[in-house]
C-alpha positions as CSV (number, residue, x, y, z in Angstrom):
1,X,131.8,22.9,-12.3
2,X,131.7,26.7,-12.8
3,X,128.7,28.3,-14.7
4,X,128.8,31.5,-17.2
5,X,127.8,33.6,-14.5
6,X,130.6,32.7,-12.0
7,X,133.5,32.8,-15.1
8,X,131.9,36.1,-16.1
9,X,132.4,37.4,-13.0
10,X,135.8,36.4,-12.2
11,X,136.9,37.8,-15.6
12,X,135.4,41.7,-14.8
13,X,136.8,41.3,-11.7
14,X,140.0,40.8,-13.4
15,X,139.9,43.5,-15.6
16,X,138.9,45.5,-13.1
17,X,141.6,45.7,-11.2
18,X,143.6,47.8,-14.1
19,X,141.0,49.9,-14.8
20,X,141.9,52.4,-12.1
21,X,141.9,53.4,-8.7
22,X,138.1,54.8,-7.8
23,X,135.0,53.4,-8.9
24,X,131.7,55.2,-10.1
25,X,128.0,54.5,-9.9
26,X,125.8,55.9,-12.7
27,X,121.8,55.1,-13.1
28,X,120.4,56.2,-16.2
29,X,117.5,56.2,-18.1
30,X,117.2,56.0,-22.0
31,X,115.0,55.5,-24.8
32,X,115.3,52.3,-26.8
33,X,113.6,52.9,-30.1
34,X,116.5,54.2,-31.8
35,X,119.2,52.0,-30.3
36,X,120.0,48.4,-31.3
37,X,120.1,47.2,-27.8
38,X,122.1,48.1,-24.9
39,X,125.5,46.2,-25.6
40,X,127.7,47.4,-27.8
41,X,127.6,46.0,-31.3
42,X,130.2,46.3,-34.1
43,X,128.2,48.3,-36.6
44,X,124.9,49.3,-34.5
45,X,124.0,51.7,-32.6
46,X,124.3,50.8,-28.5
47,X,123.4,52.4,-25.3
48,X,126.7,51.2,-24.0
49,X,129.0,52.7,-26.8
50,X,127.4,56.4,-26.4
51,X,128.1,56.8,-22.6
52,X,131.4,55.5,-23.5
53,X,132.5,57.4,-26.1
54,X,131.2,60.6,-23.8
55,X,133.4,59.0,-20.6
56,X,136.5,58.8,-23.0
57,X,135.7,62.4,-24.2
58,X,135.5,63.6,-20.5
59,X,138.3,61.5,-19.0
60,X,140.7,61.8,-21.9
61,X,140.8,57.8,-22.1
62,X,141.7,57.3,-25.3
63,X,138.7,54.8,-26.1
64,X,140.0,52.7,-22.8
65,X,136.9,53.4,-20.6
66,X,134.8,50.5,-20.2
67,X,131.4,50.4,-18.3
68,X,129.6,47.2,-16.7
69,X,125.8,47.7,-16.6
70,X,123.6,45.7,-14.5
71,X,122.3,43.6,-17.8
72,X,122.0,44.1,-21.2
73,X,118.3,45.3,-22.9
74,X,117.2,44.2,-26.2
75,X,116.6,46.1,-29.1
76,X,113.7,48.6,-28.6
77,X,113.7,47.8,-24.9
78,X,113.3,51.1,-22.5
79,X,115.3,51.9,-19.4
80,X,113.8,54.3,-16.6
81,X,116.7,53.4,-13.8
82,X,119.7,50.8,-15.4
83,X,122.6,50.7,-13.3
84,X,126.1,51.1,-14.3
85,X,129.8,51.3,-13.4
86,X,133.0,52.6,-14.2
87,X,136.8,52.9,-13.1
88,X,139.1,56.0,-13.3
89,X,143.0,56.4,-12.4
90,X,142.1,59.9,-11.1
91,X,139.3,61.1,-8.8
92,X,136.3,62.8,-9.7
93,X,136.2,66.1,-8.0
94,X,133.0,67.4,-8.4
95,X,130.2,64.8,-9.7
96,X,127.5,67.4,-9.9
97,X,129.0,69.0,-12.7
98,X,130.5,66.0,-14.4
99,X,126.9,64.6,-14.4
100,X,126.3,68.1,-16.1
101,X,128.7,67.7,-19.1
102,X,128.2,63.9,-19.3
103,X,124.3,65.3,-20.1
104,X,125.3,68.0,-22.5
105,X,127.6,65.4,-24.8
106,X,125.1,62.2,-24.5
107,X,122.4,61.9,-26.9
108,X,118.8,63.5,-26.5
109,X,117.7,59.6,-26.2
110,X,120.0,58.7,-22.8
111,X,120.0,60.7,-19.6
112,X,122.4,60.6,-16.9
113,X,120.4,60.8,-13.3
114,X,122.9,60.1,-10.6
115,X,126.4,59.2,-10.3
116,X,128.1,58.2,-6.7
117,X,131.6,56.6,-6.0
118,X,131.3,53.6,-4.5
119,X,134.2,51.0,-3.4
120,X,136.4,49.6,-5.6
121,X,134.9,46.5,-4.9
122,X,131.4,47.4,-6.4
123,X,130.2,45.6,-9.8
124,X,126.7,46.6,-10.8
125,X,125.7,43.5,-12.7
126,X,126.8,40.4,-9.5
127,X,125.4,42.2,-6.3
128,X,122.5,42.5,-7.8
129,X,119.4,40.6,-5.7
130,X,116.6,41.4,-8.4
131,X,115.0,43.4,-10.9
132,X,112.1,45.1,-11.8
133,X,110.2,45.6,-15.2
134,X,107.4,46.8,-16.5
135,X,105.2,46.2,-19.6
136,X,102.6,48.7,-21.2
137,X,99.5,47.5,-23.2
138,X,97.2,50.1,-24.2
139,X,93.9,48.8,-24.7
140,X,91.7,51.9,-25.2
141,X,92.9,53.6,-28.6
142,X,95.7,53.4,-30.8
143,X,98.0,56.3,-30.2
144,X,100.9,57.7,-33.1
145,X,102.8,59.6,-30.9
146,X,103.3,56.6,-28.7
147,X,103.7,53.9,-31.0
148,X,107.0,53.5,-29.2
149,X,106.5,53.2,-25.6
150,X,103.1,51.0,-25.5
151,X,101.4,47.9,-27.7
152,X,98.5,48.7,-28.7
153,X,96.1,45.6,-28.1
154,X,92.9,45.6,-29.9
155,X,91.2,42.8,-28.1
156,X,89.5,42.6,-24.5
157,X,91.8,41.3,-21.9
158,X,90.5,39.6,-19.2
159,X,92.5,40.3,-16.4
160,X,91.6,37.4,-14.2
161,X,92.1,35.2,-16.3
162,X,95.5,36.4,-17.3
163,X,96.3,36.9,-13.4
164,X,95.4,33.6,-12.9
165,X,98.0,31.7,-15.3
166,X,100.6,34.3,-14.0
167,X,100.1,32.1,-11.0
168,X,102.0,29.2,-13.2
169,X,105.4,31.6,-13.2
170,X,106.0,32.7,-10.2
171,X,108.9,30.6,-8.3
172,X,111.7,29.0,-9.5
173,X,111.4,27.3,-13.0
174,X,113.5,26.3,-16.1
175,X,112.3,28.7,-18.8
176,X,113.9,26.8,-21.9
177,X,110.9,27.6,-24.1
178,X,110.7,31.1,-23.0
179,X,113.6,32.6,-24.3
180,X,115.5,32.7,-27.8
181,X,119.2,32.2,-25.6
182,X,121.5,29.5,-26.8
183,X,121.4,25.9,-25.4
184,X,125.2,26.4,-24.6
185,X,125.3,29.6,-22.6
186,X,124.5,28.2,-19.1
187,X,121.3,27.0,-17.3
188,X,117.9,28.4,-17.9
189,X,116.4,28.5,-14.0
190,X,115.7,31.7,-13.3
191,X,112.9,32.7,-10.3
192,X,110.3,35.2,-11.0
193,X,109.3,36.7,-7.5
194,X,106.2,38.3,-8.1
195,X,103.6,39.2,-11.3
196,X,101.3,42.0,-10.7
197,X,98.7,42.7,-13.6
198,X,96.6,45.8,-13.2
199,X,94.7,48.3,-15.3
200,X,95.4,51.9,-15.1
201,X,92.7,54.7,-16.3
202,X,90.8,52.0,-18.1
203,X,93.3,52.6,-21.0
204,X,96.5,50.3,-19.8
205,X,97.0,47.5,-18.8
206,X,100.7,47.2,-16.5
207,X,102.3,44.1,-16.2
208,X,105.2,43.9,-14.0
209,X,107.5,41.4,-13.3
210,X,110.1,41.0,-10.1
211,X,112.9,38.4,-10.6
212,X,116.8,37.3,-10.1
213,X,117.1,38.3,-13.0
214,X,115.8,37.7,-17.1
215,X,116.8,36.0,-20.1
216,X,116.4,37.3,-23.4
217,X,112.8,37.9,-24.6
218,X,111.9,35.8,-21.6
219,X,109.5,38.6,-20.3
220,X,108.4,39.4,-23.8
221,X,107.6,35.7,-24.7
222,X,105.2,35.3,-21.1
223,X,103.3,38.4,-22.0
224,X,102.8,36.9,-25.5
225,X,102.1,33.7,-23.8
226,X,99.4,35.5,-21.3
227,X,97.4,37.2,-24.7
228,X,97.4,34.3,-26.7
229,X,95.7,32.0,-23.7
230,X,93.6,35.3,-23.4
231,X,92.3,34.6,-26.8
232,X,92.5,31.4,-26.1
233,X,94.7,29.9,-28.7
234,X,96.5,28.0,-25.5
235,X,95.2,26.0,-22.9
236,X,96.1,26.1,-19.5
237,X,97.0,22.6,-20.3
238,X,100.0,23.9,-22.8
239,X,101.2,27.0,-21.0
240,X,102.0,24.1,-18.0
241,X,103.6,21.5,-20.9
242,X,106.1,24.6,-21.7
243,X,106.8,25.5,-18.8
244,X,107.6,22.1,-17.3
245,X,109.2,20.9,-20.7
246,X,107.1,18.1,-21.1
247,X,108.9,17.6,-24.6
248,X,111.1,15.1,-25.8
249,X,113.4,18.3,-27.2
250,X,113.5,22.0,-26.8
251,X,110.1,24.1,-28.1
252,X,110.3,27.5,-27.4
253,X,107.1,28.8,-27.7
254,X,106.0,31.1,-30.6
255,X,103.9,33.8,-28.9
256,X,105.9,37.2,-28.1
257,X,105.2,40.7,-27.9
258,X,107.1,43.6,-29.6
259,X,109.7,45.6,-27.4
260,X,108.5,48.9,-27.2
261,X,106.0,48.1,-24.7
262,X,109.0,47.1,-22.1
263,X,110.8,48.9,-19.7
264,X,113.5,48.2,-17.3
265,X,112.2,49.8,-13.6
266,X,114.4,49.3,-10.9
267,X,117.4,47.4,-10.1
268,X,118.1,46.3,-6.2
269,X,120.6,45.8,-4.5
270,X,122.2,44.9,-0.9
């Protein structure tokens, strides 16, 4: 039996193969406060849809250029290094410069940091081994001018005693009750690698997670799950009962944190 993933696949790798003779690596960085989410979305605004419509502009496609990221983001969510590709039926002389114009036609709120050509063989989204993101809590003072970027968290954390139920996550699990994703759109086992909690200037605290790969509001729902057993309004007991699914039926739990404290770090690869 073939899951989502391995249909998915088959089916870019299908279209791919009319989309043009080279290939092209981008990794870019954008702001998500004004966008909808990365995917494209009929009547919203996307990440994905602006670096298109600048790709069509520049390779007089006609609206035909497609790119494949290396996942999608939510709306609100922050990118420092996503990963993208694209095909062309004509080489790309000089990348330099078509970085250059790609920058001067995108948005204020999306930056263009690299571009490579890499084989036609290359998909940004299935060699992927594991990603990287990050989570900003500001615990110090509430700040205007980054309302955006950081939650503000009124309370005292204890980090030890959030670093210990991390402990619970790490490893392969099914995360049904983390995540808002539909009961029909493949498994729910995903493996988190590593959690690191740490406090920077005695202002933030960083949270940052290393996994195969996330679902949405996963990451979002385990931080909201980590300050409500800081306040203790969940037991140890409880976070273990959702994470194991000791339920008769799906409970997704009901503790998340707001986007704009999320980023997307790194994506690796082979």
């Amino acid at each position: 039996m073939h899951t989502k993933n391995e249909e998915t696949k088959r089916k870019i790798e299908d279209i791919q193969k009319n989309l043009g003779n080279f290939n092209y690596k981008i990794v870019f960085s954008y702001d998500g406060t004004s966008f909808f989410g990365y995917q494209k979305q009929k009547e919203e605004r996307s990440v994905q849809e602006e670096i298109e419509k600048v790709l069509n502009i520049l390779l007089n496609n006609k609206n035909e250029t497609k790119i494949f990221s290396s996942g999608r983001t939510d709306k609100g969510v922050h990118a420092l290094n996503q990963v993208a590709n694209f095909f062309t039926i004509k080489k790309i002389d000089d990348l330099n410069l078509f970085k250059y114009k790609m920058n001067k036609l995108l948005p204020p709120d999306i930056y263009i940091k690299k571009i490579n050509k890499v084989p036609l063989s290359f998909s940004s989204r299935f060699p992927s081994l594991k990603k990287e993101y990050f989570y900003l809590i500001n615990i110090k003072e509430y700040d205007p001018l980054k309302r955006n970027y950081e939650l503000y968290y009124s309370r005292d954390i204890d980090i030890n005693k959030l670093k210990d139920i991390s402990k619970l996550f790490i490893g392969k699990h099914n995360f049904i009750n983390f995540t808002s994703k539909k009961e029909d759109e493949d498994n729910f086992i995903r493996t988190i690698f590593d959690i690191k909690i740490s406090k920077i200037n005695n202002k933030y605290i960083k949270i940052t997670f290393i996994g195969d790969g996330f679902m949405r509001y996963e990451i979002r729902k385990i931080i909201g799950t980590f300050l409500a057993y800081n306040e203790n309004k969940l037991t140890k007991e409880e976070i273990i009962n959702y994470l194991n699914n000791n339920f008769k039926e799906r409970k997704i739990i009901n503790y998340q944190v707001e986007a704009k404290g999320l980023y997307l770090f790194k994506v690796f690869y082979k």
